[in-house]
C-alpha positions in Angstrom: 19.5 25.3 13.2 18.6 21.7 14.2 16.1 20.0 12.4 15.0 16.6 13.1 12.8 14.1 10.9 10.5 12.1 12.8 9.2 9.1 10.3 6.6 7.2 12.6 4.0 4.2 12.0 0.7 5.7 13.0 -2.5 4.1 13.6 -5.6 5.8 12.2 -7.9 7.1 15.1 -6.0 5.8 17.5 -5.1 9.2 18.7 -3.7 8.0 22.5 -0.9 6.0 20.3 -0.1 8.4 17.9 0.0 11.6 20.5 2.5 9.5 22.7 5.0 8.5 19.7 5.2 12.3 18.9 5.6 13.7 22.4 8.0 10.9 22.8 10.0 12.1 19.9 9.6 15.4 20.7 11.3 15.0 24.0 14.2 12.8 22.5 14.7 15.8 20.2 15.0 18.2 23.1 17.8 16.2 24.2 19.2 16.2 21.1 19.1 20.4 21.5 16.8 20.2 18.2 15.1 23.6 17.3 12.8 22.2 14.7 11.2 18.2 14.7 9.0 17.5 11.5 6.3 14.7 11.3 4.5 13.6 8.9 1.0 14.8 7.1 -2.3 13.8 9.6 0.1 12.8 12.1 -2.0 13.7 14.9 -5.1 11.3 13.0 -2.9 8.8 10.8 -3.8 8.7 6.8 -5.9 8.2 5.4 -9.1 8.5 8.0 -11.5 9.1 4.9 -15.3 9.3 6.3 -14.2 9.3 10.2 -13.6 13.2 8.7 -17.2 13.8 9.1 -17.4 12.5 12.5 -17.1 15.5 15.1 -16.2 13.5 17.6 -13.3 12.3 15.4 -12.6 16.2 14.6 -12.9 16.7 18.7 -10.6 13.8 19.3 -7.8 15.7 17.2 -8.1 18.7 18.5 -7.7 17.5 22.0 -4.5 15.6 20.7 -3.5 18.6 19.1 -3.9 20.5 22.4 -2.0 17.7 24.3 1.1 18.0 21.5 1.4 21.9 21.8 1.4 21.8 25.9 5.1 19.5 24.9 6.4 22.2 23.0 8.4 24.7 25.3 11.8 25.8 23.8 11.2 23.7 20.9 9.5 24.0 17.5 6.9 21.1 15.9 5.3 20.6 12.5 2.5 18.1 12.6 -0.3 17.1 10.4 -3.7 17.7 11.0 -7.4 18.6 9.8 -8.3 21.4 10.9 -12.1 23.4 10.6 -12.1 25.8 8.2 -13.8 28.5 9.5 -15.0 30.6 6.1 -19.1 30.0 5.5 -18.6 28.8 2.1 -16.5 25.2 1.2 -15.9 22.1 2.7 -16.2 22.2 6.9 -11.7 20.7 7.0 -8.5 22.1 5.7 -5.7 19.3 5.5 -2.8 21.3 7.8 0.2 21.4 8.6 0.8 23.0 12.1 4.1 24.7 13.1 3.8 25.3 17.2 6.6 27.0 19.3 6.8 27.5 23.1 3.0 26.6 23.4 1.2 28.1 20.8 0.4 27.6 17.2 2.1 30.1 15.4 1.5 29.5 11.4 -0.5 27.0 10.2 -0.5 26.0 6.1 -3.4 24.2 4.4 -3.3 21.7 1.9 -3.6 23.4 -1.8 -3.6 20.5 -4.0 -5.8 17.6 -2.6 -5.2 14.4 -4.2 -8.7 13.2 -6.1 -7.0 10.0 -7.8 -6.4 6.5 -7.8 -7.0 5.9 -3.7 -7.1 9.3 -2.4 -10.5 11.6 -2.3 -9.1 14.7 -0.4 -11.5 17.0 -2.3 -14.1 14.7 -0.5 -13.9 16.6 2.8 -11.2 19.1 2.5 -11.5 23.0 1.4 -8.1 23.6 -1.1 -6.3 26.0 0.6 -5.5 29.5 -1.3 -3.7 31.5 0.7 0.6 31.6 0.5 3.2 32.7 2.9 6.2 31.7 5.2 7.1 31.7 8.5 9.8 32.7 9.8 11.7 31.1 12.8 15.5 31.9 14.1 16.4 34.1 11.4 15.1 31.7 9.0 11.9 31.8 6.1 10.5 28.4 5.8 7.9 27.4 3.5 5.6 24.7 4.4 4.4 22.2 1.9 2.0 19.2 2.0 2.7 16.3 0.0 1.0 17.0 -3.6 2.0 21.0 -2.4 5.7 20.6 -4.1 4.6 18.5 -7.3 5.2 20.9 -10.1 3.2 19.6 -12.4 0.1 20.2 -10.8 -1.0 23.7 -11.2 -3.1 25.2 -8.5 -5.9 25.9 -10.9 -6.8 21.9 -10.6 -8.2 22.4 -7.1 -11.0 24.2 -8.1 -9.5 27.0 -5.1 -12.4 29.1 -3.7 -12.6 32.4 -5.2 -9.4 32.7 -7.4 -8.1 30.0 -10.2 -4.2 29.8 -10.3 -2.3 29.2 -13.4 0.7 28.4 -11.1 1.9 25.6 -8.5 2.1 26.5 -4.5 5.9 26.4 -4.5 5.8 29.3 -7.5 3.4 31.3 -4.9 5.3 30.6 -2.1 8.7 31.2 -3.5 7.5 34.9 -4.1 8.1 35.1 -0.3 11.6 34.1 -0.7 12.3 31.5 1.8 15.3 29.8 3.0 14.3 26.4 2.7 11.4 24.4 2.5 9.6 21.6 4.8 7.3 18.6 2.9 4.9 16.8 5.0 3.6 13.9 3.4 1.9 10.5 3.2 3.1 8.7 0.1 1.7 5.7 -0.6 4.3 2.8 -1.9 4.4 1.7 -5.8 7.0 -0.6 -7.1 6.3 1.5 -10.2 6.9 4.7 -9.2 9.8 4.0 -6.7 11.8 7.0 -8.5 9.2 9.2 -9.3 9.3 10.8 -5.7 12.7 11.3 -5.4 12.6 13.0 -8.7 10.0 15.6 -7.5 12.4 16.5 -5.0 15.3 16.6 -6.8 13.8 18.8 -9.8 12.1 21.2 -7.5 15.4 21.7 -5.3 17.1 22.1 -8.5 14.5 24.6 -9.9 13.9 26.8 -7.3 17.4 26.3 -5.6 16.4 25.7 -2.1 16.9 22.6 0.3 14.2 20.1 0.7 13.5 18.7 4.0 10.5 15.8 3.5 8.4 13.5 6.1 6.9 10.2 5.0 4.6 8.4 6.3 5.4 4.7 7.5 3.6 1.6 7.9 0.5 0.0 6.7 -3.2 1.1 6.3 -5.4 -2.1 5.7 -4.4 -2.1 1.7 -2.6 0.8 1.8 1.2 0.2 2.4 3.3 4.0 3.2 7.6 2.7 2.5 8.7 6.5 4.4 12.1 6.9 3.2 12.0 10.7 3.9 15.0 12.7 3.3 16.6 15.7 2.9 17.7 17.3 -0.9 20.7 19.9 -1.1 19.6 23.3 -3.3 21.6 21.8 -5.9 19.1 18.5 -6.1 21.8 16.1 -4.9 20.3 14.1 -1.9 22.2 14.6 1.3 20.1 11.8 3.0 17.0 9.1 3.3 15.6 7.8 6.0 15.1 3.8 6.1 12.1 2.1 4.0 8.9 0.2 5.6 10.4 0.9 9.2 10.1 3.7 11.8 13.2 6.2 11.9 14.4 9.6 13.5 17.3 11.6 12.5 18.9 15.3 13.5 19.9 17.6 10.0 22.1 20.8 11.0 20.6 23.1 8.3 23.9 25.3 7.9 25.4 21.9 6.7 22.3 21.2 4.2 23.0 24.6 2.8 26.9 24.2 2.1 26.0 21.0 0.2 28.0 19.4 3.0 26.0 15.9 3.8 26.3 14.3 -0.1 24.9 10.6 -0.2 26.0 8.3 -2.3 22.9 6.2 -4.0 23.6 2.8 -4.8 19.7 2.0 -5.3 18.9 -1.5 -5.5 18.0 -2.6 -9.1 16.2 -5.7 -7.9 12.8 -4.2 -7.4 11.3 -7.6 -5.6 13.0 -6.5 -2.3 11.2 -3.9 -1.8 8.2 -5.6 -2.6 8.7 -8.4 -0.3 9.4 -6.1 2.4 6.6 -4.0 2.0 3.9 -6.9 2.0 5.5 -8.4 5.3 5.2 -4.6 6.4 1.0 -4.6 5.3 0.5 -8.2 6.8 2.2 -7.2 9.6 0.7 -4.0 10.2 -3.0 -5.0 9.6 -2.8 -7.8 12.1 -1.3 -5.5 14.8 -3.7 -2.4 14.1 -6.5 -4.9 14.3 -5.6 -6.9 17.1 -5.3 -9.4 15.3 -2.3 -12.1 15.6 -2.6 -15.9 13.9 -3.3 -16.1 10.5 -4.3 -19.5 8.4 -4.0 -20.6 4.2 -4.4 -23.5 2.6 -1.1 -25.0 1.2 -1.2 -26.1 -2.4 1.8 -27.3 -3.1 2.0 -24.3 -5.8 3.8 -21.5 -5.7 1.3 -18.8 -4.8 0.5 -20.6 -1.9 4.2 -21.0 -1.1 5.6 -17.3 -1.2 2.3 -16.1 0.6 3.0 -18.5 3.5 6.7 -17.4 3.3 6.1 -13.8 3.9 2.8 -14.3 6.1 5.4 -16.7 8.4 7.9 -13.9 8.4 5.3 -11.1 9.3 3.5 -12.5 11.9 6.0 -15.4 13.4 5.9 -19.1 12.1 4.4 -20.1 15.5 0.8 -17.7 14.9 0.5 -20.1 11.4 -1.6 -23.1 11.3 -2.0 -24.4 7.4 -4.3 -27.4 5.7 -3.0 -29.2 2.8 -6.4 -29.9 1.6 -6.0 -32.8 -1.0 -8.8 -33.9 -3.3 -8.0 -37.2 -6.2 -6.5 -34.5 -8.6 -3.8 -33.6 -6.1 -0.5 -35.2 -6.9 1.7 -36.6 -4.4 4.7 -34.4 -5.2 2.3 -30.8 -4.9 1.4 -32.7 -1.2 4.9 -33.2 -0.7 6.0 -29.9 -1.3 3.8 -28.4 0.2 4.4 -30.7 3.6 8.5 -29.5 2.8 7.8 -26.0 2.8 5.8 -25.9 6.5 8.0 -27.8 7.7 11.1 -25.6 6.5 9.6 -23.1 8.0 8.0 -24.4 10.7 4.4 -23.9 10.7 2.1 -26.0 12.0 -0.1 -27.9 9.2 -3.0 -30.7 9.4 -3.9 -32.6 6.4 -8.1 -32.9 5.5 -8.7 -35.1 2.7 -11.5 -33.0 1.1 -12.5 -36.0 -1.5 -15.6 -37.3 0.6 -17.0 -34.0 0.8 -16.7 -33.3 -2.6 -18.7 -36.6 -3.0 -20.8 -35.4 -0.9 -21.9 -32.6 -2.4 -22.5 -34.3 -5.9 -24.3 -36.7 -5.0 -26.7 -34.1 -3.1 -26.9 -32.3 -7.0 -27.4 -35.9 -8.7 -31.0 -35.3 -9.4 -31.2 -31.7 -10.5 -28.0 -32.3 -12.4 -29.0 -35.3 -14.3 -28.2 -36.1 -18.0 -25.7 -33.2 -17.2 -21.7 -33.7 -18.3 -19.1 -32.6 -15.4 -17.8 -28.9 -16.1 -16.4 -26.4 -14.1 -19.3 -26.5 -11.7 -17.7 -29.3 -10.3 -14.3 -27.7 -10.4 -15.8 -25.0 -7.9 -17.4 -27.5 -5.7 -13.9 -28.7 -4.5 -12.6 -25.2 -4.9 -16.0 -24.2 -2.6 -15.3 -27.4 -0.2 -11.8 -26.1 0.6 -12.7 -22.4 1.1 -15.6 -23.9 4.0 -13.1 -25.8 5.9 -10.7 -23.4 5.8 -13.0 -20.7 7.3 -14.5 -23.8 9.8 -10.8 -23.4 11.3 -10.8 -19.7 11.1 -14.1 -19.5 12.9 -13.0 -22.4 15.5 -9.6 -21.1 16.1 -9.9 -17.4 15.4 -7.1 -17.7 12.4 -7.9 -15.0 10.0 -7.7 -16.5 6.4 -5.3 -15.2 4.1 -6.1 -14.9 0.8 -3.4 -16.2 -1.8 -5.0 -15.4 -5.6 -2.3 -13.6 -7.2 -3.0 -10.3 -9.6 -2.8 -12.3 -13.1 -5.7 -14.9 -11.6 -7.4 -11.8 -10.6 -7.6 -9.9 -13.3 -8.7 -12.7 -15.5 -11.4 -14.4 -13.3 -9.2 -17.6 -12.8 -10.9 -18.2 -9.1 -13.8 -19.1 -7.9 -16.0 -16.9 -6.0 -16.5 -18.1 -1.8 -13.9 -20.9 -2.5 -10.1 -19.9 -3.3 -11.3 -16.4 -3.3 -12.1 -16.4 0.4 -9.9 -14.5 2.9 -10.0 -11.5 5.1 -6.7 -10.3 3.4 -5.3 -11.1 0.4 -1.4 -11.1 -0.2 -0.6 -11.3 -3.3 -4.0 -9.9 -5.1 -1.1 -7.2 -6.4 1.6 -9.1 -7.7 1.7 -10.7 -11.3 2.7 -14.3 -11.4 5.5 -13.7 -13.0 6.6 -11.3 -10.1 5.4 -14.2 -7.5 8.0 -16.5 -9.1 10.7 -13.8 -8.5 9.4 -13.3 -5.6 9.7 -16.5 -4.4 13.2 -16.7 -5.7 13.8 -14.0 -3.6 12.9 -15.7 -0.6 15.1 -18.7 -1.4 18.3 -16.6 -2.4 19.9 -17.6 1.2 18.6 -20.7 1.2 15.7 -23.1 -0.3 12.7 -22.5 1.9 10.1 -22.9 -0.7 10.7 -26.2 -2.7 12.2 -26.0 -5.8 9.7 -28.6 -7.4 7.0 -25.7 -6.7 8.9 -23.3 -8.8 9.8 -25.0 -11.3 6.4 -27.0 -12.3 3.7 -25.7 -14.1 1.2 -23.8 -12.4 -2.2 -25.8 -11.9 -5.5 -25.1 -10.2 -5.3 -29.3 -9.8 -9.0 -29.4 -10.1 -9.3 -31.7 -13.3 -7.1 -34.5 -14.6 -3.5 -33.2 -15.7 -5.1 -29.4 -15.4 -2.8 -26.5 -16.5 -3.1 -23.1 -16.3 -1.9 -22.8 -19.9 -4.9 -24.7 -21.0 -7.4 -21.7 -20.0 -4.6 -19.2 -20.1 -1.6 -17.6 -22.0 1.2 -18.2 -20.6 2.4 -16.4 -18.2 4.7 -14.3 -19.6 2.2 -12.9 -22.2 -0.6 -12.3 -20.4 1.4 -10.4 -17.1 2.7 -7.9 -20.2 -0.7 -7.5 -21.5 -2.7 -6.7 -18.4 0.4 -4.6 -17.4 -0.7 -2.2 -20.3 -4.0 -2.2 -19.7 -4.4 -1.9 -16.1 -1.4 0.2 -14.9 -1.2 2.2 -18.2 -4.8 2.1 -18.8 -3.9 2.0 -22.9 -7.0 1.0 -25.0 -6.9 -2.6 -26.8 -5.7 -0.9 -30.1 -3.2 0.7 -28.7 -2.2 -2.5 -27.1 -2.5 -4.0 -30.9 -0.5 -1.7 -31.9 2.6 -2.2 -29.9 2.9 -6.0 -31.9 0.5 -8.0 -29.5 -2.0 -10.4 -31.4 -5.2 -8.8 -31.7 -7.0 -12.4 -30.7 -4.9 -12.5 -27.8 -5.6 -9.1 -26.9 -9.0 -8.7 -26.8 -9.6 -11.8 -25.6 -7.2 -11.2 -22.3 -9.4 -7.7 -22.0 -12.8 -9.2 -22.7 -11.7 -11.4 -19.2 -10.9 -8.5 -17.6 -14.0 -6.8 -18.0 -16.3 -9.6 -18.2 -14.9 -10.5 -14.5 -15.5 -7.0 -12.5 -18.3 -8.5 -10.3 -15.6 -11.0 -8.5 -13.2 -8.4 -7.9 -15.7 -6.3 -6.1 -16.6 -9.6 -3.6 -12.8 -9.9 -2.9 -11.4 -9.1 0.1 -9.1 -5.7 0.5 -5.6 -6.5 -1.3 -2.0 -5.2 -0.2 -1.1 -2.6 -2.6 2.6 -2.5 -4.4 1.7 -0.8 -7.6 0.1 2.3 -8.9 -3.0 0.4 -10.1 -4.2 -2.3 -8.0 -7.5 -4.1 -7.6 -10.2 -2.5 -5.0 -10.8 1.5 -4.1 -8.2 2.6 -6.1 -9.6 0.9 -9.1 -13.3 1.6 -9.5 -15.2 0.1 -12.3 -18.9 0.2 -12.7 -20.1 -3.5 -12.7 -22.7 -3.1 -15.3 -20.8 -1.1 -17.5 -19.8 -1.8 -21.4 -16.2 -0.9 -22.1 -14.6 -2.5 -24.9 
């Protein structure tokens, strides 16, 4: 048998789009003389459509691409993705499917057992857990059919809450009761710098474990915040991986099954150590992808001279082509000369058209306007957001003028801490780096200079400042860098309790103060805009935090 992987870039809703990528890869696979082409879970509707679920016409709209799929299947066999109505009176109205169709007809179809309710997903929202197990059986082979979550073994069944029965077992120990040959994942994985193992794992101990092959689909591409790397592969019965498919890009490949199961195709892993790759790659992927799916195509920032500024122009520049950027270098009397120059160096490396706005006048402006109801008053950080405020205006006067969608360049340590100021720096329709530490922006931007210096060395190198104040530092609100990435690390990723931080050797002043910021600072977050996710804990839906709560 011939079994094809079809990892594709789909567009939520868009259902013309995503019907004509998998008819079109269904009719490359018939030339191939495939027998079996896999795509990936909610093909048909891209992942994750969340509330258009309770749309009928959305459900309406599937079903008619469903319809349109199956009418391409003669002398071939398909596996896609879809919701489907569940038609029992009691549950949720939607199963999440996977559909196997032959000559025409749906012939088996498997719903979703374990449904996702953490961190960004909410299957258990809309969809009824499935509880029903068996194969199906096509040229002389048993195949069971798994959705994502389906093959994780450490989730037993009896987490779903399944209608009618609790399970004290997983979906691959109910299915493997029907002995089959090999087994098919459909998925849509979400990327995480922090877990970039942890998938491959699950395949390798479950191949290992129940001693079967593993064929997977992942999802590619981005979903506003949500960024899917694919990399699907294929796992021998012995766990040793026989191949992947590329990361953050759109691939197809053909699998002869009799080779899977003699251990045959063995490749050799030389994984890349230097995580910041893959996390460069995958936020040129999200900017890219939002932009398209949106219609969407010039994007603007405003160009510091610092280094978070820098990398997010970098990769913005690579996404979307240095010709749809337009920058301001926005100046006030605190900016030095060499953060202008730099940040002058870096468009031009690159390209990108920039204008310089001397923001001081406005500034002026604006305090003298507050002179009277501010008298007898000493300068503080009001005044420090004013020019903060001032830049964020102009910036979106250019958006609004121009139709340049303003990127948002606050990086994950600033973030978390409350180190920006709300309508001013905070601004943006997308933010880049509201995921990535500043220590990882300074590898990050290393990265980007490892052929070459794109980004100026002077903005790496210098000490981070806001520039809002005489000779202003970060350090001077802040710990450094170093510390406080390690800190929030713990607490936000690993979600461990300030003693337990304590614990670990971290001074307990330090500590709590860092957390006190944290939590003190959950009203900006929630007026931020929607931030490209690389780790298993970002900022925004997956992240919820009542604003009015008390925590430590």
């Amino acid at each position: 048998m011939k079994i094809a992987l079809a990892q594709l870039n789909y567009h939520i809703g868009n259902f013309e789009r995503n019907t004509a990528k998998i008819v079109e890869k269904i009719e490359e696979a018939k030339n191939d003389s495939v027998d079996l082409i896999v795509f990936s879970e909610m093909s048909v509707c891209g992942y994750p459509p969340q509330d258009l679920l309770e749309k009928k016409s959305f459900i309406d709209h599937c079903q008619e691409a469903v319809d349109e799929i199956v009418s391409n299947t003669k002398n071939i066999a398909v596996i896609i993705g879809s919701p489907t109505v569940n038609f029992h009176p009691k549950g949720k109205k939607l199963h999440n499917s996977a559909l196997f169709i032959h000559d025409g007809e749906i012939q088996f179809i498997q719903h979703k057992t374990l449904l996702p309710t953490y961190d960004i997903f909410d299957e258990y929202r809309y969809f009824e857990p499935n509880d029903k197990f068996n194969v199906i059986e096509y040229k002389g082979e048993k195949i069971a059919i798994t959705i994502c979550e389906d093959l994780w073994d450490e989730q037993p069944v009896s987490n779903t809450f399944a209608r009618n029965q609790l399970y004290t077992v997983t979906p691959m120990e109910k299915l493997i009761e029907h002995k089959p040959d090999f087994v098919i994942n459909i998925a849509a994985s979400p990327f995480s710098y922090t877990k970039i193992w942890g998938r491959k794992n699950i395949f390798i101990r479950n191949s290992k474990k129940y001693k079967l092959p593993i064929f997977n689909v992942n999802q590619v591409g981005a979903q506003t915040e949500l960024i899917f790397d694919g990399g699907s592969m294929v796992i021998n019965s012995d766990g040793t991986i026989a191949d992947e498919l590329k990361l953050f890009a759109e691939d197809y490949k053909v699998y002869n099954l009799e080779e899977i199961k003699r251990k045959k195709l063995k490749k050799h892993i030389n994984e890349d150590p230097y995580v910041i790759a893959k996390i460069h790659d995958a936020l040129v992927l999200g900017i890219r992808d939002y932009f398209k799916k949106v219609n969407l195509t010039k994007a603007t920032l405003g160009l510091s001279g610092g280094i978070d500024s820098a990398v997010a122009l970098a990769i913005a520049s690579e996404a979307l082509g240095h010709e749809n950027m337009r920058v301001l270098l926005l100046p006030s009397k605190f900016s030095s000369d060499h953060s202008i120059a730099d940040a002058v160096k870096l468009a031009e490396n690159l390209g990108v058209r920039y204008d310089i706005i001397n923001i001081q006048d406005v500034v002026d402006n604006f305090n003298k306007s507050l002179q009277t109801i501010f008298k007898g008053l000493k300068e503080d950080i009001t005044e420090e957001n004013i020019q903060a405020r001032a830049r964020g205006t102009i910036l979106m006067a250019l958006s609004n003028k121009f139709g340049h969608i303003l990127l948002n360049t606050s990086n994950k340590s600033e973030s978390a801490v409350g180190y920006g100021t709300l309508y001013g720096d905070m601004a943006g329709g997308l933010s880049v780096l509201g995921d990535v530490y500043k220590t990882d922006v300074y590898k990050l931007a290393q990265y980007i200079n490892r052929e070459k210096e794109i980004i100026p060395l002077h903005s790496i190198q210098k000490a981070p400042s806001a520039e809002l104040r005489p000779d202003q530092k970060d350090s001077d609100s802040l710990p450094e860098y170093e510390v406080l990435d390690k800190i929030l690390f713990e607490y936000i990723e690993l979600q461990k309790t300030p003693d337990e931080i304590i614990s670990e050797g971290w001074e307990k002043s330090v500590v709590e103060r860092i957390i006190k910021l944290v939590d003190s600072n959950e009203f900006k977050r929630y007026q931020a805009p929607p931030i490209l996710r690389i780790s298993s804990k970002a900022f925004g839906a997956g992240r919820r935090i009542p604003l009015v709560a008390k925590l430590y």
